[in-house]
DRENDO-1510 file (C-alpha; in Angstrom, 1 decimal, always signed):
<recs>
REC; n; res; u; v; w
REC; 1; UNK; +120.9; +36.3; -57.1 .
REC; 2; UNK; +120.8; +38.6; -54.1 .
REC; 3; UNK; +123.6; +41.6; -53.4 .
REC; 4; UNK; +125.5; +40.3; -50.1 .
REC; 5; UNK; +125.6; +43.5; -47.6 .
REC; 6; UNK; +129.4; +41.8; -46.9 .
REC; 7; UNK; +132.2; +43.2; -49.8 .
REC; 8; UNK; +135.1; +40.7; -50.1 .
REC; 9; UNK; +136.9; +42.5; -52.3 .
REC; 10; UNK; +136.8; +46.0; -49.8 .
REC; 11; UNK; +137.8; +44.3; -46.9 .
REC; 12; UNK; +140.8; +41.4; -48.8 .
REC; 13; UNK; +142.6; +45.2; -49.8 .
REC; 14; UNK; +143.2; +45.7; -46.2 .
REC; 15; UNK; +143.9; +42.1; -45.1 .
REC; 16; UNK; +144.1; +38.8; -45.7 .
REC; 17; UNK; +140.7; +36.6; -44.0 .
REC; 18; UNK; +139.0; +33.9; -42.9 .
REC; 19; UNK; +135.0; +33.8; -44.1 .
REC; 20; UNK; +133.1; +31.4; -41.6 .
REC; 21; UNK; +129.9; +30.6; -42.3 .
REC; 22; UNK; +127.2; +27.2; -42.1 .
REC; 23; UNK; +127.1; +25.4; -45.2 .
REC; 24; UNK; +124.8; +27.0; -47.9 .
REC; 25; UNK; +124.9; +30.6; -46.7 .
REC; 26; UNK; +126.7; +31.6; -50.1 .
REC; 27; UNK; +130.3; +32.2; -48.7 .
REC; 28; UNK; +131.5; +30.2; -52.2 .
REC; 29; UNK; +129.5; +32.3; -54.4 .
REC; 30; UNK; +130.4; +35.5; -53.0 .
REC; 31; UNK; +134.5; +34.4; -53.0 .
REC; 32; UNK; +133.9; +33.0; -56.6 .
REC; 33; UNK; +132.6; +36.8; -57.7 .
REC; 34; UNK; +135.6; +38.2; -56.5 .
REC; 35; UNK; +139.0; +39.0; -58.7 .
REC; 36; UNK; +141.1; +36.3; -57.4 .
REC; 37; UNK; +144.4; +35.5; -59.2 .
REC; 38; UNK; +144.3; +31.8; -58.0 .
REC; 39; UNK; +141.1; +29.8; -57.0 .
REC; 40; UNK; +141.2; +26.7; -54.9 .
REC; 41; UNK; +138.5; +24.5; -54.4 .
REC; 42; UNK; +139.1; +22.2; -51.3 .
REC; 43; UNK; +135.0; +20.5; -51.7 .
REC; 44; UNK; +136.3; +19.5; -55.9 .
REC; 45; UNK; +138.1; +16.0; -55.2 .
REC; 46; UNK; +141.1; +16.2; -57.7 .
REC; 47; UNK; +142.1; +19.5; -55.9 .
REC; 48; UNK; +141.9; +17.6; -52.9 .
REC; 49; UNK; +143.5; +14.5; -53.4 .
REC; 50; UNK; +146.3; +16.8; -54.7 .
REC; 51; UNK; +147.0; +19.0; -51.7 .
REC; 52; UNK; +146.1; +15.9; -49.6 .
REC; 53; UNK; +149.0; +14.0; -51.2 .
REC; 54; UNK; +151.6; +16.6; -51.6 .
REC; 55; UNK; +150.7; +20.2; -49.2 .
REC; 56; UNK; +153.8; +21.6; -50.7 .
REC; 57; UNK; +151.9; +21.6; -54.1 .
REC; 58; UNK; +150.3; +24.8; -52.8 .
REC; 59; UNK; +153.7; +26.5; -52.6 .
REC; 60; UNK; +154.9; +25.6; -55.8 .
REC; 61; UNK; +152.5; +26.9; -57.6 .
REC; 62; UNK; +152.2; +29.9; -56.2 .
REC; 63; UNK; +155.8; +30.3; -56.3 .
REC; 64; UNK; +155.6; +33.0; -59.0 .
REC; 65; UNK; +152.8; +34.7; -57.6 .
REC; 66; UNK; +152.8; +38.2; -57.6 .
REC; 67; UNK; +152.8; +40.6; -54.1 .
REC; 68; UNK; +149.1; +41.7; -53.3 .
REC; 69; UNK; +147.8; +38.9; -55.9 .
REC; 70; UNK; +144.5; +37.4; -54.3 .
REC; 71; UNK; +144.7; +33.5; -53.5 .
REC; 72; UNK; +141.0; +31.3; -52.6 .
REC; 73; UNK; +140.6; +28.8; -50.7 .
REC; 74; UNK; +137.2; +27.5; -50.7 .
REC; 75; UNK; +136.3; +25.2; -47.5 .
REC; 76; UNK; +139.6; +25.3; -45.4 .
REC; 77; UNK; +138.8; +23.2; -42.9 .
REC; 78; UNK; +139.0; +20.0; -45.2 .
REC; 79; UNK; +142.7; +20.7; -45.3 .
REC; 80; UNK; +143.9; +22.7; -42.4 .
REC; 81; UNK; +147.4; +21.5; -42.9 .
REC; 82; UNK; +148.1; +23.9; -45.5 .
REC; 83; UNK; +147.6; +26.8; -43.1 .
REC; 84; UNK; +151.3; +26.2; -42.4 .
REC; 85; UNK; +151.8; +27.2; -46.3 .
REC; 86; UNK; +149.5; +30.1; -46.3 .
REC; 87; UNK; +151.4; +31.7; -43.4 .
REC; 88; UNK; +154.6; +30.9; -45.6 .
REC; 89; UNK; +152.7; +33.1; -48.5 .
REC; 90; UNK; +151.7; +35.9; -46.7 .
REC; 91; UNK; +154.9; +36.4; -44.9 .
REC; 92; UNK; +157.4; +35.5; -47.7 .
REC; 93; UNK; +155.7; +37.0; -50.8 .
REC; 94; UNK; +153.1; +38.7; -49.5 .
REC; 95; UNK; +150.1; +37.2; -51.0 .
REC; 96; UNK; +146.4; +37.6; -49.7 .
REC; 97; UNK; +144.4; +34.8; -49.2 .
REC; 98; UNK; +140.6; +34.7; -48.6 .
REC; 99; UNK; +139.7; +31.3; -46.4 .
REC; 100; UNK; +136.6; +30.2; -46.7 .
REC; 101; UNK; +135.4; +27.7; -44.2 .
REC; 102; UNK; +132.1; +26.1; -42.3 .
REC; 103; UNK; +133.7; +25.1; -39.3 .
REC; 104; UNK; +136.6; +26.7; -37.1 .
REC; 105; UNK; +136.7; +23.6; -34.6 .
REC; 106; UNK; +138.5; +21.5; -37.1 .
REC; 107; UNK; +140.9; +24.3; -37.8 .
REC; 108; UNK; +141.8; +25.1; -33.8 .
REC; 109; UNK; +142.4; +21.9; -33.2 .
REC; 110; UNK; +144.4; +20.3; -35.9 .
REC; 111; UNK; +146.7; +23.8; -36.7 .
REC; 112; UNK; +149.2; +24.5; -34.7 .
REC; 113; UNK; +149.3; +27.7; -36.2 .
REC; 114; UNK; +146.0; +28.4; -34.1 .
REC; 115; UNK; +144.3; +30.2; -36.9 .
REC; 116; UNK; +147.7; +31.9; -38.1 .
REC; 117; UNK; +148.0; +33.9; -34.9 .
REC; 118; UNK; +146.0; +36.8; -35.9 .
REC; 119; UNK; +148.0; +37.7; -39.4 .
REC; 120; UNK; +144.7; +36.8; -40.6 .
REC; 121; UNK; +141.6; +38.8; -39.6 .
REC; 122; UNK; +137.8; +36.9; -39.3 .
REC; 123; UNK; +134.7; +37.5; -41.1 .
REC; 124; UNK; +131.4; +35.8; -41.1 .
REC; 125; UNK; +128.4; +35.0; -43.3 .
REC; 126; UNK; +125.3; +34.5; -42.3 .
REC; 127; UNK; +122.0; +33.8; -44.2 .
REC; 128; UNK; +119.8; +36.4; -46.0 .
REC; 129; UNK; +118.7; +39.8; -44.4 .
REC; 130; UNK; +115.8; +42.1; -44.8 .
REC; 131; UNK; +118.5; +44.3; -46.1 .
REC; 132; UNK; +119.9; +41.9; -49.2 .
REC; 133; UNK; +115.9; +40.7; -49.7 .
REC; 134; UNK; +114.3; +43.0; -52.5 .
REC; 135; UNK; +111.0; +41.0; -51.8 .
REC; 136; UNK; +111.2; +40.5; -48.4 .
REC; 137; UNK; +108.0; +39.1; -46.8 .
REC; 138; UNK; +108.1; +38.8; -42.9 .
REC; 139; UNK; +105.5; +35.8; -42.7 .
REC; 140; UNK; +107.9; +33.6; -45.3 .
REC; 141; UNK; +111.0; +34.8; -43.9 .
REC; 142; UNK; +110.0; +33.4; -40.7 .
REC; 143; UNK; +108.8; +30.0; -41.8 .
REC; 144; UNK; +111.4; +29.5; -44.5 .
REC; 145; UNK; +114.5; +31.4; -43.0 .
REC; 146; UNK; +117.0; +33.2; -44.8 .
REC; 147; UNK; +119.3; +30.4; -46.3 .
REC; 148; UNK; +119.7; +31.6; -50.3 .
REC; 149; UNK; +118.0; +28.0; -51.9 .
REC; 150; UNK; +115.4; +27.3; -49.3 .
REC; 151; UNK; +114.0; +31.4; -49.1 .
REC; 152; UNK; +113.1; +31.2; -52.9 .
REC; 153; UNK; +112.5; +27.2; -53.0 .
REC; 154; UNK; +109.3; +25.8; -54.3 .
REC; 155; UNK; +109.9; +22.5; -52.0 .
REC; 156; UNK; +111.5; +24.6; -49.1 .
REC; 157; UNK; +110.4; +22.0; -46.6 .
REC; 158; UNK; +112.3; +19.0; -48.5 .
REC; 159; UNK; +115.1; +21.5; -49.1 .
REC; 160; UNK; +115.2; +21.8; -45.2 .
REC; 161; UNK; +115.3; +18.0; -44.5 .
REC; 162; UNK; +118.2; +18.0; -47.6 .
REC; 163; UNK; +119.9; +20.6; -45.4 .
REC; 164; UNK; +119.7; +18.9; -42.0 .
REC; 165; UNK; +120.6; +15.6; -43.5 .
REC; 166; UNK; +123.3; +17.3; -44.9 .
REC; 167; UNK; +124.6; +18.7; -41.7 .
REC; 168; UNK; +124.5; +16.2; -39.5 .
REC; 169; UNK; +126.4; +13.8; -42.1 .
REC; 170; UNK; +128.8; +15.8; -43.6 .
REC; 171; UNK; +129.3; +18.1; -40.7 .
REC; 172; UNK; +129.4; +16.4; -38.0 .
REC; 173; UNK; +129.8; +13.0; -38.9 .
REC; 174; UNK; +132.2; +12.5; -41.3 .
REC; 175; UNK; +134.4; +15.0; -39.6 .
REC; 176; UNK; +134.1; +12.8; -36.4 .
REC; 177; UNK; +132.8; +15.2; -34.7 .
REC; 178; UNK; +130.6; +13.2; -32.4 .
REC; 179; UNK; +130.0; +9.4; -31.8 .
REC; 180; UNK; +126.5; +8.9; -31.4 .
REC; 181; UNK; +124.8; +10.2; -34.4 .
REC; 182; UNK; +121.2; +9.6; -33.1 .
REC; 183; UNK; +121.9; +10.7; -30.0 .
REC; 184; UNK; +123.1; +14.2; -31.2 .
REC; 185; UNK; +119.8; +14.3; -33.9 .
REC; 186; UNK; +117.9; +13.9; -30.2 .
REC; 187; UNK; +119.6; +16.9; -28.8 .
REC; 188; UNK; +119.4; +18.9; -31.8 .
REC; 189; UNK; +115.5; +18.8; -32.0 .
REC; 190; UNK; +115.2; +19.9; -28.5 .
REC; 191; UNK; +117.5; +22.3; -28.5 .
REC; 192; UNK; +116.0; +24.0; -31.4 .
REC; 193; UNK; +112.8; +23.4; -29.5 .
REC; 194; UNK; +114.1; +25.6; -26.7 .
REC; 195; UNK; +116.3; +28.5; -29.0 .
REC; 196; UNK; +116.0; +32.2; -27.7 .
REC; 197; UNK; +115.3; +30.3; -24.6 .
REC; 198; UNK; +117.6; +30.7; -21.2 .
REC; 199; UNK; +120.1; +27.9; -21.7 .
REC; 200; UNK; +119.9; +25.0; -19.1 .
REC; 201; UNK; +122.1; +21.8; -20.1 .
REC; 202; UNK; +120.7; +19.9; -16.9 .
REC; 203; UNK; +117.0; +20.8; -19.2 .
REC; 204; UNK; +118.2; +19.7; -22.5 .
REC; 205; UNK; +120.3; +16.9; -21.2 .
REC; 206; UNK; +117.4; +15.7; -19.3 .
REC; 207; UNK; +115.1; +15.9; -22.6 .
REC; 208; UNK; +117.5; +14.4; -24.5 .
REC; 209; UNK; +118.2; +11.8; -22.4 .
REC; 210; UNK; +121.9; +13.0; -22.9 .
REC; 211; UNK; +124.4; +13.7; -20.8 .
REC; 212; UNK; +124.7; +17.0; -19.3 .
REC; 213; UNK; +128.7; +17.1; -19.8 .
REC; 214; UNK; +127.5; +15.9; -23.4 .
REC; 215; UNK; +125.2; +18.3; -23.7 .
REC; 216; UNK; +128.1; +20.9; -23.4 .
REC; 217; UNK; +130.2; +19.4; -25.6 .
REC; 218; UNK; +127.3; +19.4; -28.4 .
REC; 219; UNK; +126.7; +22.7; -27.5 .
REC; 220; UNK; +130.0; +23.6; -28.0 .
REC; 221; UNK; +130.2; +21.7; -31.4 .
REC; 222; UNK; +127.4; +24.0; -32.8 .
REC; 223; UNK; +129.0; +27.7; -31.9 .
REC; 224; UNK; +132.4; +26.1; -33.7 .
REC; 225; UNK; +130.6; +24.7; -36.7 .
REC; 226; UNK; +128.3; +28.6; -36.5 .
REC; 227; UNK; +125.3; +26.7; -36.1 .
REC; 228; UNK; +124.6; +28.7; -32.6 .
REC; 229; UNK; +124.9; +31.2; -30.7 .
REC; 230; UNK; +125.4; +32.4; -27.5 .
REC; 231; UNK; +123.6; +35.6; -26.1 .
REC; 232; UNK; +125.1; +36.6; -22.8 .
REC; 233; UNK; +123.2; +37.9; -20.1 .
REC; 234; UNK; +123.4; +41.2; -19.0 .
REC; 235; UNK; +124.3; +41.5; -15.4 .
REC; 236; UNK; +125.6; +44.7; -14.4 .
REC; 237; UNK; +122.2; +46.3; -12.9 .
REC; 238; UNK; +122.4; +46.7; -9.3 .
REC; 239; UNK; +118.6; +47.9; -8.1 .
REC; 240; UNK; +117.5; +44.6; -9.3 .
REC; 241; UNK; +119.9; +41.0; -9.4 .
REC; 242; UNK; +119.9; +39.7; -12.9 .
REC; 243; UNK; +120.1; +36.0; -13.4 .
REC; 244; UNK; +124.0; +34.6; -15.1 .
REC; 245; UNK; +121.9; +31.9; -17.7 .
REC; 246; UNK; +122.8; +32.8; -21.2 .
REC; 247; UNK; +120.9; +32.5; -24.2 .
REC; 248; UNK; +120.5; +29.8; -27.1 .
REC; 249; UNK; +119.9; +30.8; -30.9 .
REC; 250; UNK; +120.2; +28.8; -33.8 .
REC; 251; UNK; +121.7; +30.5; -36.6 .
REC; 252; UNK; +118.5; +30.2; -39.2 .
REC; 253; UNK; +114.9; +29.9; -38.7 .
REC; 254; UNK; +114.0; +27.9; -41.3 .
REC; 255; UNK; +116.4; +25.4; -39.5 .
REC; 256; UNK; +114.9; +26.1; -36.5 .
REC; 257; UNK; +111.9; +25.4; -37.1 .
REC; 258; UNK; +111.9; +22.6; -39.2 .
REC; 259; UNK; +114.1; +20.9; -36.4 .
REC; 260; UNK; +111.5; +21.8; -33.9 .
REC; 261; UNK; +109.0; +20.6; -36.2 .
REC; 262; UNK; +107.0; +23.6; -36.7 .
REC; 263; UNK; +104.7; +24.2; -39.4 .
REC; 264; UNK; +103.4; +27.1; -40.9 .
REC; 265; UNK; +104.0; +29.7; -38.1 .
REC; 266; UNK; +100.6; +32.2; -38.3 .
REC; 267; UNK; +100.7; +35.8; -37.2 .
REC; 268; UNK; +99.1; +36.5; -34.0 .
REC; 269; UNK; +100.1; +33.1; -32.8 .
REC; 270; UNK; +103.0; +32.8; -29.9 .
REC; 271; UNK; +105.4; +30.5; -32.2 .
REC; 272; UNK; +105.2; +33.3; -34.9 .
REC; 273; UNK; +106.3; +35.6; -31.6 .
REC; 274; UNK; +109.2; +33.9; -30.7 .
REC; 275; UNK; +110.3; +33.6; -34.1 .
REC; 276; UNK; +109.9; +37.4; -35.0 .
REC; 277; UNK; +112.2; +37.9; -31.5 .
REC; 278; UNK; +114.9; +35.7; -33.2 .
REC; 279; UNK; +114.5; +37.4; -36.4 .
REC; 280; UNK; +115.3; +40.9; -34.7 .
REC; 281; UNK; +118.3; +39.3; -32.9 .
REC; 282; UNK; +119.4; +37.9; -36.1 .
REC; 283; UNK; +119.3; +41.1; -38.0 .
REC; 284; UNK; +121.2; +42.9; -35.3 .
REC; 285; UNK; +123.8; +40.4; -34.7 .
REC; 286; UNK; +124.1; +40.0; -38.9 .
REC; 287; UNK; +124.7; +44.3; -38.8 .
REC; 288; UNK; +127.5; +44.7; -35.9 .
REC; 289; UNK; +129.2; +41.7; -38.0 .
REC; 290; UNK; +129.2; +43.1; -41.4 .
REC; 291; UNK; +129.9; +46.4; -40.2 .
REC; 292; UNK; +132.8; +45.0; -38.1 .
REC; 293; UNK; +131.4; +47.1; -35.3 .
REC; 294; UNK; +133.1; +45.9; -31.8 .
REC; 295; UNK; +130.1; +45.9; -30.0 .
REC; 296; UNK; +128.6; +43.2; -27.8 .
REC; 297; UNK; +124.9; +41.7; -27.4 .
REC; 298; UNK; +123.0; +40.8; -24.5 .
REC; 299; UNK; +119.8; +40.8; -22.8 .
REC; 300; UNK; +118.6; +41.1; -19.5 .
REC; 301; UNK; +116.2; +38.8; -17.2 .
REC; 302; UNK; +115.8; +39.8; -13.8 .
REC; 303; UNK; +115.6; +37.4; -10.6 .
REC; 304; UNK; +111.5; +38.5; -10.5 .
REC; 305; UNK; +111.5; +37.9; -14.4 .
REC; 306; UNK; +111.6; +41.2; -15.4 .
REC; 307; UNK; +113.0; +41.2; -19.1 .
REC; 308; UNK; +114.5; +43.2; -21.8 .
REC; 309; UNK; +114.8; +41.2; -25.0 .
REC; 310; UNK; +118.0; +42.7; -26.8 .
REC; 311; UNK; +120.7; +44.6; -25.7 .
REC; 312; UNK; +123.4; +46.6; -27.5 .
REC; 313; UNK; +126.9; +47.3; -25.2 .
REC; 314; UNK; +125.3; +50.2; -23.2 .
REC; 315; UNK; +123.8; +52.5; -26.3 .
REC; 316; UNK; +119.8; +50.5; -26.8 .
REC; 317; UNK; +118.2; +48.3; -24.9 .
REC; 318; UNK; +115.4; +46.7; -27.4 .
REC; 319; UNK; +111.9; +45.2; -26.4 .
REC; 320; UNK; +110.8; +42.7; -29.0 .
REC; 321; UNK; +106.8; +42.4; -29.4 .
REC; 322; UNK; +105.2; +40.3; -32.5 .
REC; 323; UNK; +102.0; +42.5; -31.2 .
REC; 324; UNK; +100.8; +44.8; -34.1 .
REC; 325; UNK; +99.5; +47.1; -30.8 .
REC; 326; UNK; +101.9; +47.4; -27.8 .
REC; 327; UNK; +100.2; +48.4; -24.5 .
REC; 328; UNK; +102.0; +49.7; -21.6 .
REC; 329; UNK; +102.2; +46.0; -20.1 .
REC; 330; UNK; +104.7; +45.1; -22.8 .
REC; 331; UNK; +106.6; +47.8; -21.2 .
REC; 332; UNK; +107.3; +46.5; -17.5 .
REC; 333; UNK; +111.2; +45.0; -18.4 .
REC; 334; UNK; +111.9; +48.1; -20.2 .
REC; 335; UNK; +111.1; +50.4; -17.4 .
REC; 336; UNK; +113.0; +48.6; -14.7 .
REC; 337; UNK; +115.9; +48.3; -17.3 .
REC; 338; UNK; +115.6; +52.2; -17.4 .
REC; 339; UNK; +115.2; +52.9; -13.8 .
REC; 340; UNK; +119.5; +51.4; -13.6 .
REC; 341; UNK; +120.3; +54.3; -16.1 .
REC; 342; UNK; +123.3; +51.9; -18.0 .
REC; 343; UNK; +122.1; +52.3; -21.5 .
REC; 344; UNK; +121.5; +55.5; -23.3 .
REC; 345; UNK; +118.1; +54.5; -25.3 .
REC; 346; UNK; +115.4; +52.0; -24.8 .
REC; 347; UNK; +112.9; +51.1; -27.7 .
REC; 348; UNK; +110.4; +48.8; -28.5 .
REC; 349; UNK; +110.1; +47.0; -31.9 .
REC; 350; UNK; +106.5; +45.6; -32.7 .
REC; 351; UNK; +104.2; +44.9; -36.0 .
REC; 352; UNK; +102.5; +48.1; -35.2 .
REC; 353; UNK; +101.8; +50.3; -38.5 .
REC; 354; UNK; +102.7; +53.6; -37.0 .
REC; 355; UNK; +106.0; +54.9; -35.3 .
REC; 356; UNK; +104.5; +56.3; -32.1 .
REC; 357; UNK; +105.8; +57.3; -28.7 .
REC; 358; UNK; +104.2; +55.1; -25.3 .
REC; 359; UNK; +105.2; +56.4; -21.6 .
REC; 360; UNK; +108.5; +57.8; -22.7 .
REC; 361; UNK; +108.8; +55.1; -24.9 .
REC; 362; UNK; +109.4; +54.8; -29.1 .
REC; 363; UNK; +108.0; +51.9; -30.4 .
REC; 364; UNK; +108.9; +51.0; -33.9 .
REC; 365; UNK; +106.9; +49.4; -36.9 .
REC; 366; UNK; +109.8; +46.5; -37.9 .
REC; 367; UNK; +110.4; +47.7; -41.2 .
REC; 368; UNK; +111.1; +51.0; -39.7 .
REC; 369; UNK; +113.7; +49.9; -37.5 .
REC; 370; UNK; +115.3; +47.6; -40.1 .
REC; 371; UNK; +115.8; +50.5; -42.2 .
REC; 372; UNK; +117.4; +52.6; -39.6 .
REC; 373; UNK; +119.8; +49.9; -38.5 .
REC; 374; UNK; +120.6; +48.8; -41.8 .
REC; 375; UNK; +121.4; +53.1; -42.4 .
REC; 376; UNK; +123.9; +53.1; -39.5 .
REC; 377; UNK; +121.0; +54.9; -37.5 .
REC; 378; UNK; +121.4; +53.3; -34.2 .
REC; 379; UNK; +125.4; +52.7; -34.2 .
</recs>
């Protein structure tokens, strides 16, 4: 069992809330922890079949529900019709329901109720952080990723292939999501292939042998099922023209990489680089969530391929080096970035052992930044 950094139960006495998540994350074990009045399960089939049959079921039973009483229902999106209920509840007796769900597309596009038009607030989950990791070793976390089962797995490489397999039928599939099965499974592998890369659908289309409007539409398909992500370019600088190409991420590296079929990612090599880059990003993006902080991520390329890795609004501008000794080279996007004066710190995060300062520079051992983030250091 791990402690979640996200608290259910502090933020259901404020509001009522959606939990997104991709499957496996632990949004169901986290909600079924909780002091809930009433518990729903939407994935246990007699439940189902009896909200399928009769929605109104929901509101009779909860007809002599108390105000403030705490209502769960566990995988949403099987049954967004009974959002129309829900919204019924919260107004009418003033119930407060936690919705737990893996996918939002479903949702959008079969309620009319558009995700109850903001009466109910949004929260994510997202796998295991160096924070919730008592353990926490960088060289597993990076092959295995940070989903709860395949972290602490014996057989995390079959529990991977479980996982995919799992995705792509339930997810996807069953939900209709897309028509060509095999042809998705193509554009999967190379777009894990290419994540934390600049994102070019002509490129994956073309590698693919998809579509490019496809491609967009897939694309789209894995930010609504919060299997990707999407990190913006930064583009106000005006000394140098940034390029308008965003970023790709896949939401676990585990995932990643077994999609990409990588194997046993060494320190020191440039695979085990890119995936401590995504690591940081993840661990950022995982913070400003859970801390329902309204800031924004970026990073910054210019057109002569000067680049800063991570971004944070305008307060740090973060360099992201595997390196376990960062020279002044690894410094080049950082000082251009600098030179524009938009953000107020800039910061390099490395493998090196010692917190030390580098042409005006602080370069962090990982660990050492983790801890201040995790503190509320940076914001």
């Amino acid at each position: 069992m791990y402690t979640r950094v996200f608290d259910p139960q502090s933020l259901i006495e404020k509001n009522s809330f959606f939990l997104f998540g991709p499957r496996g994350t632990g949004k169901s074990t986290l909600v079924r922890g909780m002091k809930a009045a009433f518990y729903y399960d939407l994935l246990e089939p007699g439940t189902f079949l009896r909200l399928l049959e009769r929605p109104t079921l929901l509101e009779e039973e909860l007809a002599h529900a108390l105000s403030g009483q705490v209502v769960v229902l566990d995988e949403i999106q099987k049954l967004p019709g009974l959002l129309d209920s829900v919204q019924r509840l919260i107004e009418n007796q003033k119930l407060k329901f936690i919705l737990t769900g893996s996918s939002a597309r479903k949702l959008k596009r079969q309620s009319e109720s558009n995700l109850l038009g903001g009466r109910v607030w949004q929260a994510h989950l997202y796998p295991l952080t160096y924070r919730e990791i008592n353990d926490f070793d960088l060289t597993r976390y990076l092959n295995r990723g940070g989903i709860p089962k395949i972290y602490q797995s014996k057989y995390f490489l079959e529990d991977l292939r479980a996982y995919v397999g799992v995705y792509l039928k339930e997810e996807v599939l069953a939900e209709s999501l897309v028509r060509k099965l095999d042809q998705f499974s193509r554009f999967l592998e190379v777009t894990a292939l290419q994540s934390g890369e600049e994102l070019s659908l002509e490129g994956i289309a073309s590698d693919s042998q998809v579509k490019a409007k496809t491609v967009g539409n897939y694309i789209e398909i894995l930010e609504d099922t919060l299997i990707g992500f999407r990190l913006q370019s930064f583009w106000k600088t005006k000394k140098r023209k940034a390029i308008s190409r965003s970023k790709f991420y896949l939401f676990d590296l585990g995932v990643t990489n077994y999609l990409a079929r990588r194997r046993d990612l060494l320190p020191g090599s440039e695979l085990f680089g890119k995936a401590f880059e995504q690591f940081i990003a993840l661990e950022v993006r995982a913070y400003i969530s859970y801390l329902r902080k309204d800031l924004e991520l970026f990073y910054w390329r210019s057109v002569h391929h000067q680049e800063v890795d991570l971004i944070v609004q305008d307060l740090l501008a973060i360099e992201i080096k595997a390196t376990t000794a960062v020279q002044e080279k690894h410094l080049n996007g950082l000082k251009a970035l600098r030179e524009e004066e938009l953000i107020q710190s800039y910061i390099v995060v490395s493998q090196d052992p010692k917190m030390r300062k580098l042409d005006g520079f602080t370069v962090y051992p990982w660990q050492e930044f983790l801890d201040l983030l995790w503190g509320g250091h940076w914001f």
